[in-house]
C-alpha positions as CSV (number, residue, x, y, z in Angstrom):
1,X,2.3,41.1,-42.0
2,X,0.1,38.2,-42.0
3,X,-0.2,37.4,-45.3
4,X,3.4,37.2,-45.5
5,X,3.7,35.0,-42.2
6,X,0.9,32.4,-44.7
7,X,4.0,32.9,-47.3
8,X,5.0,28.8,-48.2
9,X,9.5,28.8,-47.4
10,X,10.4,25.4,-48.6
11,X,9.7,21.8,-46.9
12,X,11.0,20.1,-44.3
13,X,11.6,16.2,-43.3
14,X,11.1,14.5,-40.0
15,X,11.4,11.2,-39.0
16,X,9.3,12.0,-35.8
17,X,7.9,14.6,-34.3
18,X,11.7,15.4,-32.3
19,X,13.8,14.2,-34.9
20,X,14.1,16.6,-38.0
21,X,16.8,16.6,-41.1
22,X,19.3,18.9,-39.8
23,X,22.4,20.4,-40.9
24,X,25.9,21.7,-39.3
25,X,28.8,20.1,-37.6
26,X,26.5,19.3,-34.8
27,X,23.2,18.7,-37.0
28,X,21.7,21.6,-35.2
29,X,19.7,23.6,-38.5
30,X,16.7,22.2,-39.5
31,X,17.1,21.9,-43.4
32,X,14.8,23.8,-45.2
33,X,15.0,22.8,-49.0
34,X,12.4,25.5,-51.7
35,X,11.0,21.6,-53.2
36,X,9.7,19.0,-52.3
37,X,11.8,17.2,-54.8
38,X,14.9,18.5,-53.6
39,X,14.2,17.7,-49.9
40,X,13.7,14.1,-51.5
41,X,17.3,14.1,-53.1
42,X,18.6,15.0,-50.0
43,X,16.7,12.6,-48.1
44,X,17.8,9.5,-50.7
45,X,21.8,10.8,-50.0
46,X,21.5,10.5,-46.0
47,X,18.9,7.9,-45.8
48,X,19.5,5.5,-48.7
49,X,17.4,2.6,-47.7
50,X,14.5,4.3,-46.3
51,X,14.7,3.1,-43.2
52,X,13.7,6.2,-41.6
53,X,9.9,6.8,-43.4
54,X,10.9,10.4,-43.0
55,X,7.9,12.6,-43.8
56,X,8.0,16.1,-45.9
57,X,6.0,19.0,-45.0
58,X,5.4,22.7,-46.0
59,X,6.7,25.7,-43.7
60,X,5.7,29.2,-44.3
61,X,7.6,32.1,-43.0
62,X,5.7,32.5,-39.9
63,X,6.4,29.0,-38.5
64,X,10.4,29.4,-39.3
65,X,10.4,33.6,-37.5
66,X,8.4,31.6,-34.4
67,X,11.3,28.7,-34.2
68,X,14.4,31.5,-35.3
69,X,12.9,33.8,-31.8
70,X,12.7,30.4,-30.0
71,X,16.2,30.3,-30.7
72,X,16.4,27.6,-33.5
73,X,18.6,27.3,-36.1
74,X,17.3,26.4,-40.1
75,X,19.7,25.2,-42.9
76,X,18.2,26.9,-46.0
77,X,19.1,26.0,-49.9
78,X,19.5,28.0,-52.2
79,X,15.6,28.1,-53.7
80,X,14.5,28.5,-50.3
81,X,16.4,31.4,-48.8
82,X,15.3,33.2,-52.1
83,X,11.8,33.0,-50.8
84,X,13.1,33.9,-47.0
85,X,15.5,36.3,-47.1
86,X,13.0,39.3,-48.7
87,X,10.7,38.7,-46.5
88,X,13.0,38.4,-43.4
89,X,14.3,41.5,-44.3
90,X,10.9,43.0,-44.1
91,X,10.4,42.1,-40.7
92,X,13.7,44.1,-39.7
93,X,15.5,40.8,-38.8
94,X,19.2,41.1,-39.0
95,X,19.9,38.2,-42.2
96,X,22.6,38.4,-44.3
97,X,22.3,38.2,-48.5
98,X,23.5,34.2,-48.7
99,X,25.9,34.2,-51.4
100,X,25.8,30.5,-52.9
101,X,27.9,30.4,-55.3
102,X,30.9,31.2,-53.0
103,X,29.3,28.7,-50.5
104,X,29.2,25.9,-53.3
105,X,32.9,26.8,-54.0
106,X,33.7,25.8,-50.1
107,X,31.7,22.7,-50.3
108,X,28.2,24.0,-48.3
109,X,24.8,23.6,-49.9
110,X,23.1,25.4,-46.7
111,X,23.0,29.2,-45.3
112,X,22.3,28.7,-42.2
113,X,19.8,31.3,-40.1
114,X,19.9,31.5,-36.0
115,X,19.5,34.8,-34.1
116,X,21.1,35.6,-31.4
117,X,19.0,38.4,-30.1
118,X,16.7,40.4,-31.6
């Protein structure tokens, strides 16, 4: 299991180290995009001018299953819950298959992840 805990997710942003680019009705999933490019897109729609100087960074499956049993929340795309959900399956977590298209038709680029108990 450790090499897949090493296994790059996506990227994240943060502004600082409290204040991460979250999702939800109460921005309470950390967004987890599968590019760097595509957390950059997002960043240019919410934060226009730049005032922010938000910073991306990698995650790797280990550091999201150590936050999801902490009892965060994550906001994945579509690219990066392609990379998560196999190996979250693996590790016997109880994850749905995130069906996109059917999200994109509601208006929600994000499947969000939080467990509730393991």
């Amino acid at each position: 299991m450790a090499n897949q805990n090493r296994k790059v997710i996506g990227y994240f942003a943060l502004a600082s180290p409290t204040e991460v680019v979250c999702t939800g009705d109460r921005g309470d999933a950390c967004v987890i995009s599968g590019s760097v490019r595509a957390m950059k897109a997002l960043l240019k729609e919410i934060d226009p001018a730049e005032q922010k100087g938000h910073t991306v960074k990698k995650t790797r499956f280990g550091e999201i299953l150590r936050g999801l049993k902490l009892g965060a929340a994550y906001g994945f795309d579509e690219e990066s819950y392609k990379k998560f959900y196999p190996l979250a399956r693996k590790e016997g977590l109880p994850v749905e298959k995130g069906n996109f298209n059917e999200m994109k038709d509601k208006g929600f680029r994000f499947f969000t992840v939080q467990l509730k108990s393991l």
